[in-house]
C-alpha positions in Angstrom: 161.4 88.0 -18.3 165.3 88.5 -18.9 167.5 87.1 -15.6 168.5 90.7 -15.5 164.9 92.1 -14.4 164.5 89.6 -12.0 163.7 90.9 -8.3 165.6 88.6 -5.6 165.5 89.0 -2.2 167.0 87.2 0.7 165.3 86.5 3.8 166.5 85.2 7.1 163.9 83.8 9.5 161.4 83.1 6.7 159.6 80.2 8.3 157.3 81.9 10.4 156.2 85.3 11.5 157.4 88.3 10.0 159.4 87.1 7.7 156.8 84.4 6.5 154.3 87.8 5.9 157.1 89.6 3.8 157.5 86.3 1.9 154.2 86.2 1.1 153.9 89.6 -0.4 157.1 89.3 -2.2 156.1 86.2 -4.1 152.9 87.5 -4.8 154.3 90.9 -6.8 156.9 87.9 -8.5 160.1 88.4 -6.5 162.4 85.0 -6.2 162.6 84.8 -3.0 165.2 82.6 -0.7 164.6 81.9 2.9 166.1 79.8 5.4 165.6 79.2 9.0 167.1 76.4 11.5 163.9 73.7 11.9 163.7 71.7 8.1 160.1 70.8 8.8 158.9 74.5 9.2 160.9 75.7 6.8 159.6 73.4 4.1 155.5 74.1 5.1 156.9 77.3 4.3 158.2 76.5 0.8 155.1 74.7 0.4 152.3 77.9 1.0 154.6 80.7 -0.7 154.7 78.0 -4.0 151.1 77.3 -4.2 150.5 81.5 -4.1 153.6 82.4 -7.0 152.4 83.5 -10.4 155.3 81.5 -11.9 154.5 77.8 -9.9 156.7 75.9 -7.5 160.3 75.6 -8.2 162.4 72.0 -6.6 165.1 72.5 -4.0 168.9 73.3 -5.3 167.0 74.3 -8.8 167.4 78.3 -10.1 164.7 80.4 -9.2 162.4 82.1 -11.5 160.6 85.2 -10.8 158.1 84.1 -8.1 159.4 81.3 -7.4 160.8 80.2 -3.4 164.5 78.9 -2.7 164.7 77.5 0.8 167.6 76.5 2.5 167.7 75.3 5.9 170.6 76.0 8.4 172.0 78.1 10.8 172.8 81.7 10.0 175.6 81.7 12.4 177.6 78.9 10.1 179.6 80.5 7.6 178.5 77.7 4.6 174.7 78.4 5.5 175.4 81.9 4.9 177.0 81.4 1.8 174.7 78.7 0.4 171.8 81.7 1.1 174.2 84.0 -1.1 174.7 81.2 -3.9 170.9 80.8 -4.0 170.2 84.4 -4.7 172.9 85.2 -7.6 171.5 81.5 -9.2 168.7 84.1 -10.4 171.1 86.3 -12.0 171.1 90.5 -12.2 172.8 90.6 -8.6 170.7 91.0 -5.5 168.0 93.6 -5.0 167.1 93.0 -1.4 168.3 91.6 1.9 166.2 91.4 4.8 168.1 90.4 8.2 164.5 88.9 10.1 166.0 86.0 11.6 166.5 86.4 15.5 167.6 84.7 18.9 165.3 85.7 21.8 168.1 83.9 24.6 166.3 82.5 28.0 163.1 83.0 28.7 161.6 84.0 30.7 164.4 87.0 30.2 166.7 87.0 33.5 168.4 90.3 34.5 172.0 91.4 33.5 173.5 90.4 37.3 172.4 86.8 36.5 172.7 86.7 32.7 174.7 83.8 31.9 177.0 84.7 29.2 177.5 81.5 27.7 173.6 82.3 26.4 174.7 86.0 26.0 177.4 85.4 24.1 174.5 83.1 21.3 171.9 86.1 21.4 174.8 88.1 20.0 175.9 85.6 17.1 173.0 85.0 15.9 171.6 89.0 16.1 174.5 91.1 16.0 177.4 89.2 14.0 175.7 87.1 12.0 174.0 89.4 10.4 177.3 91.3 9.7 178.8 88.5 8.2 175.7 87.7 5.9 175.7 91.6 4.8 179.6 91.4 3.5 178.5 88.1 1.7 176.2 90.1 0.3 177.2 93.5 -0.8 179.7 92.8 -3.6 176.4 91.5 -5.4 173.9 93.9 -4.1 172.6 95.5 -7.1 173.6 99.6 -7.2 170.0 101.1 -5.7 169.6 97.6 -3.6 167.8 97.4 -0.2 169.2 96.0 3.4 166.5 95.6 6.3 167.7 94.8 10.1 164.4 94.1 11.4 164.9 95.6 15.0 163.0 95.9 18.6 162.1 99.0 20.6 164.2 97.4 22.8 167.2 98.1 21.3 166.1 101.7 21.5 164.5 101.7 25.5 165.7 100.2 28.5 163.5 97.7 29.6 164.2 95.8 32.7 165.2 92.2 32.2 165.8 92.7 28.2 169.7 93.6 28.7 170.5 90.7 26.5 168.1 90.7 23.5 167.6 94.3 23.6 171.4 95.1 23.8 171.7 93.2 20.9 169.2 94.7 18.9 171.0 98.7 19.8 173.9 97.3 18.5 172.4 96.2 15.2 171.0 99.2 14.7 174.1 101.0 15.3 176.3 98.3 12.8 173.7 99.3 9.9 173.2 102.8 10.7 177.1 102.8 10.3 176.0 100.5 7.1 174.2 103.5 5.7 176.7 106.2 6.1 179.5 103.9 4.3 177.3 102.8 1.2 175.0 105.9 0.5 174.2 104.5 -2.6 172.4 101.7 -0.6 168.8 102.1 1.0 169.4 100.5 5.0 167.2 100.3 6.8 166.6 99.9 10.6 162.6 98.8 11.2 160.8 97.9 14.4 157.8 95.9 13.5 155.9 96.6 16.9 154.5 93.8 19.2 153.4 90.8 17.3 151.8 87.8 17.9 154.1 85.6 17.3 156.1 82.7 18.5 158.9 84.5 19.8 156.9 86.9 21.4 155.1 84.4 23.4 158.0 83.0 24.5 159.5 86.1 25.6 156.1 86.0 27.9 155.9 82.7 29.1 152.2 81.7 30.4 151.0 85.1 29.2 147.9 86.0 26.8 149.0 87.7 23.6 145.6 87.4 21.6 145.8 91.1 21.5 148.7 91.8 20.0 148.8 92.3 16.3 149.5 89.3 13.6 152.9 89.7 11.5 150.8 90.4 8.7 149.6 94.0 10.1 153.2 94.7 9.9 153.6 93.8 6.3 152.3 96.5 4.2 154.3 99.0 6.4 157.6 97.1 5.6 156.9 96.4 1.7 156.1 100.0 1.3 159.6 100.8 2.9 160.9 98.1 0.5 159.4 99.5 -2.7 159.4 102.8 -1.8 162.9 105.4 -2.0 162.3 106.8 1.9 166.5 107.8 2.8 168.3 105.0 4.9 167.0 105.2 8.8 165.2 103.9 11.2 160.9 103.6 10.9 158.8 102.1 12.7 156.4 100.0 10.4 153.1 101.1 12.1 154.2 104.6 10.7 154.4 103.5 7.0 151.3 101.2 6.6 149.1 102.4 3.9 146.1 104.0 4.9 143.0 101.9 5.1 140.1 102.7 2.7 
């Protein structure tokens, strides 16, 4: 396969959860795929499952990807050299980028305290990491987004409803969705896309509801298929929820 016709995505938060289940799928149809996420450890099991499932066989750290193959690259996405070091990854596969997923997320303090005792010190982090890094990552990105290329902000529906006690995380998340709906109306040659994954079951969310049983919520993987068919599909730029565009179930 010529570099040129290689798929390459970027995915933030791609240790665990969501962005783990995108991973998975992704490798499996032979994208390169290059994730990152803060905790090394993680992040390298990570490396480890998505290799042993590739058509194309594991590829070393700081090597070029080849189609199915996983770059990770741990770091904060709030440093300006992890963001980079992400970009440099990606174009090391040539033909430009095709997809850029923005999963990675900062809940802030948990259990979530209410705006008239929200300390903004912590306010002040759930907005870097959700709202301006993933600004920052995007204008990395975009002079080497291929043409037709995809951009996901993985979003809440709390950044859509007011929920008491989610002021900080779920302020954050409306203004993401407002930065890439803006996105979509200054590149409309660009698919962006705004996507709320519903409750999962998922670290995060249990820590959003400390001492709570959330057995009953969904895995990330349920939310999957709804966000690769968005992904390899040509819906307009928007907002979807990803329960909407699951395939149906024979």
């Amino acid at each position: 396969m010529a570099q040129s016709d290689i798929r390459t995505a970027i995915i933030t938060g791609g240790s665990r959860g969501l962005g783990l289940a995108l991973a998975r799928s992704l490798v499996g149809d032979g994208w390169s795929v290059v994730i990152d996420a803060r905790a090394g450890a993680d992040l390298a099991r990570a490396r480890r499952e998505l290799e042993g499932q590739g058509p194309s066989g594991p590829a070393d750290l700081g090597t070029s990807p080849t189609p199915g193959t996983v770059v990770a690259v741990a770091g904060d996405i709030t440093d300006a050299a992890h963001r980079r070091a992400l970009v440099d990854a990606a174009l090391a596969a040539g033909g430009g980028i095709e997809l850029l997923v923005h999963n990675a997320s900062h809940l802030g303090i948990s259990p979530q305290p209410r705006l008239a005792e929200y300390p903004l010190d912590h306010f002040a982090r759930v907005y870097e990491v959700n709202v301006t890094a993933p600004l920052a990552l995007t204008q990395l990105a975009l002079p080497v987004l291929r043409p037709s290329a995809c951009v996901v902000a993985v979003s809440s529906d709390a950044g859509v409803e007011a929920y008491e006690g989610w002021g900080g995380y779920g302020s954050s998340k409306a203004a993401l969705e407002h930065l890439f709906a803006v996105l979509a109306e200054e590149h409309p040659g660009l698919r962006v896309y705004r996507v709320d994954p519903g409750d999962m079951n998922t670290r995060m969310h249990q820590e959003a509801f400390p001492g709570e049983d959330i057995s009953d919520r969904p895995y990330p993987e349920e939310s999957g298929p709804g966000l690769l068919a968005l992904i390899e599909g040509e819906l307009p730029s928007g907002r979807y929820r990803a329960a909407d565009l699951a395939p149906a179930k024979g």
